[in-house]
N, C-alpha and C positions, 0 to 999 in steps of 0.2 A: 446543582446536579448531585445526585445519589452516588454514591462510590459505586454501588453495582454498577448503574447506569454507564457511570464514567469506565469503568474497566470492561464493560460488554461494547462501547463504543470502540475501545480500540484497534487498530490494525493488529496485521498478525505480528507485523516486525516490530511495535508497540509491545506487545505482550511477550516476542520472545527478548526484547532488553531488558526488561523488567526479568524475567526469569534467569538473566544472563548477570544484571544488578544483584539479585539478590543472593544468586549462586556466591559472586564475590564479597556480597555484605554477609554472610555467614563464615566465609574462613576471615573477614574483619573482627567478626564481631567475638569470634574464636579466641582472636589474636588480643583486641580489647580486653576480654575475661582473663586472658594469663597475664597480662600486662600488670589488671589490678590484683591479682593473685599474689603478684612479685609484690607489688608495693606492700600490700596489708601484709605480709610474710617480716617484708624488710620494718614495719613499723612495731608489729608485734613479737616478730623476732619468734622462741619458742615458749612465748606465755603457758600457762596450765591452762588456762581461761580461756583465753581467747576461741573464737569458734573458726572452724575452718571454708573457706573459701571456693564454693563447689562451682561447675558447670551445669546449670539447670538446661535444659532444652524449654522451657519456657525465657530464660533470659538470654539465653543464644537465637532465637528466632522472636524477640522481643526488641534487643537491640540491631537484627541484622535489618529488620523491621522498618527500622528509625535511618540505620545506613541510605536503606534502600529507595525509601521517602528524599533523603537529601538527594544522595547520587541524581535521582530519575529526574528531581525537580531542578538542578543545577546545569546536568550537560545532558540531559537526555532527549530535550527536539535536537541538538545539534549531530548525537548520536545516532538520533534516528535519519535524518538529513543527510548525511555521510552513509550511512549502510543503502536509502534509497539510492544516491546517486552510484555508489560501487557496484550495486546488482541490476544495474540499466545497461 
């Protein structure tokens, strides 16, 4: 099956955990980038050379990206399971 396909398939409560996933894999993936910021800092210390360590909005919604693939594929029918039965 086609990703479009697969994504036009799903329910609404489907797409709003996915949008709810990914809300939180971007302050992850936030968190991720300062994380390696600290380390390459702590490794290179204040080198002349060294290049410094930015936040692209391609690698923040690159890796929230990747978050948000694992998240949905790990707990996310159980997610979705638990929100159907709560709004019955």
């Amino acid at each position: 099956m086609k990703f479009a396909k697969w994504l036009y398939n799903l329910s609404n409560t489907d797409q709003y955990i996915l949008i709810g996933f990914l809300a939180f894999s971007l302050g992850l993936s936030y968190l991720t980038i300062l994380v390696f910021r600290t380390w390459h800092l702590k490794i290179h210390g204040s080198d002349k050379y060294s290049h410094e360590l930015r936040i692209t909005p391609f690698a923040l919604v690159g890796i929230a990206f990747v978050y948000t693939v694992i998240l949905y594929m790990s707990i996310g029918d159980t997610i979705t399971r638990w929100v159907i039965e709560f709004s019955k």
